[in-house]
C-alpha positions in Angstrom: -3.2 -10.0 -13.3 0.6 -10.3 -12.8 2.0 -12.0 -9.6 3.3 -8.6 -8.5 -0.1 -7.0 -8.6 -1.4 -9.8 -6.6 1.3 -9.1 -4.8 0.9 -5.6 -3.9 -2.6 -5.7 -3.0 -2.4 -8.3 -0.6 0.2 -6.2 1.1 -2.0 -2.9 0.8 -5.8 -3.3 1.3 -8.3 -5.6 -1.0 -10.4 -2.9 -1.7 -7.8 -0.5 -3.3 -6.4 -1.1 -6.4 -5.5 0.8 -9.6 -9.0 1.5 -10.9 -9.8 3.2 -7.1 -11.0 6.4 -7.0 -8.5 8.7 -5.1 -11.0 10.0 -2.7 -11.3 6.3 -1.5 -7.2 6.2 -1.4 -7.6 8.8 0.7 -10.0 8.0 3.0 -8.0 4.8 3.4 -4.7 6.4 4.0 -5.2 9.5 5.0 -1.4 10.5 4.6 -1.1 9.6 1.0 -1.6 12.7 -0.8 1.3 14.0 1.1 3.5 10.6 0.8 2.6 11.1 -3.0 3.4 14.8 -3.1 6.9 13.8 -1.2 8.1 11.3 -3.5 6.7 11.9 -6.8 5.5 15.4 -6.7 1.8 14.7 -7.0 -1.5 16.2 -5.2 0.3 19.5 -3.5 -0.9 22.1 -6.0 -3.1 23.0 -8.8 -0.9 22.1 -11.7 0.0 18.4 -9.8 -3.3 18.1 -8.0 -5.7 14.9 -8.7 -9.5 15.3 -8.7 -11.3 12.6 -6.3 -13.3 10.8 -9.1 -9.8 10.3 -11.0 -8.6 6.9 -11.0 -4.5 6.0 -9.4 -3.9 4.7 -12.8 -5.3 7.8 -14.2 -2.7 9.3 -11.8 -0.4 7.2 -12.7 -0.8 7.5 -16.5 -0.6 11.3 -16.7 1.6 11.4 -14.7 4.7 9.8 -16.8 3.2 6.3 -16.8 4.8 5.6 -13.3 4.1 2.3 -11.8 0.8 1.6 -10.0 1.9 -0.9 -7.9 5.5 0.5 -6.4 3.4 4.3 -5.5 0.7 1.1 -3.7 3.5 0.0 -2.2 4.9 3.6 -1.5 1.4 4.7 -0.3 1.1 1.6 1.9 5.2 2.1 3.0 4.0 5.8 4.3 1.0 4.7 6.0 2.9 3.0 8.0 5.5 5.5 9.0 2.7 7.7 9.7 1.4 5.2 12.5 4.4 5.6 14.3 4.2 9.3 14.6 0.9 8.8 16.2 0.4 8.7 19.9 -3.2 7.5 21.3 -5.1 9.8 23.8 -4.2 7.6 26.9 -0.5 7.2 26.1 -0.4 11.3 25.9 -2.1 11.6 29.1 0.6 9.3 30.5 3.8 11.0 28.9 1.9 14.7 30.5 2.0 12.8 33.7 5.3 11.7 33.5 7.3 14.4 31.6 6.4 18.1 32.3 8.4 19.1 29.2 6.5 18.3 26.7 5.4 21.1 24.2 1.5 20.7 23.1 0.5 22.1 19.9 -2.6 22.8 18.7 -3.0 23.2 15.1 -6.8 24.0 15.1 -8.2 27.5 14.2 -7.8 30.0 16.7 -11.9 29.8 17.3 -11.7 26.2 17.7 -8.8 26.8 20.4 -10.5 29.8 22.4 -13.7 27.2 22.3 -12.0 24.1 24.2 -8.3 22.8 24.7 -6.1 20.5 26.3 -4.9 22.8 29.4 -0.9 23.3 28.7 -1.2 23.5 24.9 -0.8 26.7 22.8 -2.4 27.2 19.4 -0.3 27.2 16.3 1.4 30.2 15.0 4.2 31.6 12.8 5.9 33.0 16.6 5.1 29.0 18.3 6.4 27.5 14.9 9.3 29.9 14.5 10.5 29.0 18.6 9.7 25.4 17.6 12.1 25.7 14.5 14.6 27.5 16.4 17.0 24.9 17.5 16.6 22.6 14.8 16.1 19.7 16.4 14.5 19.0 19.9 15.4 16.9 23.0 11.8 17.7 24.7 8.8 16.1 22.8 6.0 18.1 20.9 2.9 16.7 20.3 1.0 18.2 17.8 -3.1 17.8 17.8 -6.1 18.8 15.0 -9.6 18.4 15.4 -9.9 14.7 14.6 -6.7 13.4 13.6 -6.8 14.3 10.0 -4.6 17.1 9.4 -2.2 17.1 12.5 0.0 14.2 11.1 0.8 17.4 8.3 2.1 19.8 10.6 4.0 16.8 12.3 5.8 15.5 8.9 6.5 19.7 8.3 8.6 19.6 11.9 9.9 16.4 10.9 11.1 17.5 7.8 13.1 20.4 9.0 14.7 18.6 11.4 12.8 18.2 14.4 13.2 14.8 15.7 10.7 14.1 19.0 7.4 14.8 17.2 4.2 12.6 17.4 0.6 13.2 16.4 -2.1 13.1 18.6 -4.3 9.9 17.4 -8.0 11.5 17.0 -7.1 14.4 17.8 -8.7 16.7 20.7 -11.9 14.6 20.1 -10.6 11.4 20.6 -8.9 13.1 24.0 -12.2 14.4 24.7 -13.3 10.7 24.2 -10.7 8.6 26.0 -9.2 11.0 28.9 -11.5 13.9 29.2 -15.3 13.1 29.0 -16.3 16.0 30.7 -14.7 18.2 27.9 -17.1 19.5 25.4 -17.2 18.3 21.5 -18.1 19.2 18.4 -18.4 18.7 14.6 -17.1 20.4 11.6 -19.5 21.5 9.0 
């Protein structure tokens, strides 16, 4: 293997490397179908999607031969840009405390919401996203929450990339809320 291979997996993770599967790119970077999608137009449709048993290189390959290690490096680059949107449970329950401005959106379905919430939030919709969008940017912090984490970093990097500027993720989600600041709240899976 090439120094720069070497390279690029020390700085990303032993275990993935070009011959991967994409579902275990995925379950270790969460964000990287989107980071791919943003820079080289892979994984948000049909006709650029990626099946989990394909391979990155196979990505890579059919997708114009582009370079395993710099979309590593990309993946790894977005990973960590994503860990700076996100805000753990306690530090939430903190800035709530603290700062009686902050907008709390939920981006659960609306059975999900009616079921349990963190009291002050409101559930996602085209009206809360359109008053959200309104100004273009925000002074007041939002602080958008999923179920577990997985899918609120999404609707964060959408607000983020239409200008909104004091966005941050929930880390875990409602369940890791439930978890850190409010055990008496109830839980539960997804199917």
């Amino acid at each position: 293997m090439p120094f720069l291979w070497q390279n690029c997996f020390r700085v990303t993770t032993d275990t993935i490397n070009p011959h991967s599967p994409m579902s275990a790119v995925l379950e270790k970077f969460p964000g990287a179908q989107r980071a791919l999608f943003r820079r080289y137009h892979i994984g948000g449709c049909s006709s650029c999607g990626f099946q989990p048993m394909e391979t990155l290189a196979e990505v890579c390959a059919r997708n114009g031969n582009l370079d395993v290690a710099e979309m590593l490096v990309h993946i790894q680059a977005s990973h960590e840009q994503d860990a700076k949107v996100l805000i753990s449970p306690k530090e939430l329950a903190e800035l709530l405390q603290n700062d009686k401005s902050v907008k709390l959106v939920d981006a659960r379905s609306r059975e999900e919401f009616e079921a349990v919430n963190i009291a002050g939030s409101v559930l996602l919709s085209q009206p809360v996203m359109q008053q959200l969008m309104a100004s273009g940017s925000n002074i007041n912090p939002i602080v958008v929450m999923d179920h577990a984490g997985k899918n609120g970093l999404d609707a964060a990097a959408y607000f983020m990339g239409h200008g909104l500027q004091n966005v941050r993720c929930l880390r875990g989600g409602i369940d890791a809320w439930a978890q850190e600041v409010e055990p008496k709240m109830r839980r539960y899976k997804l199917g």
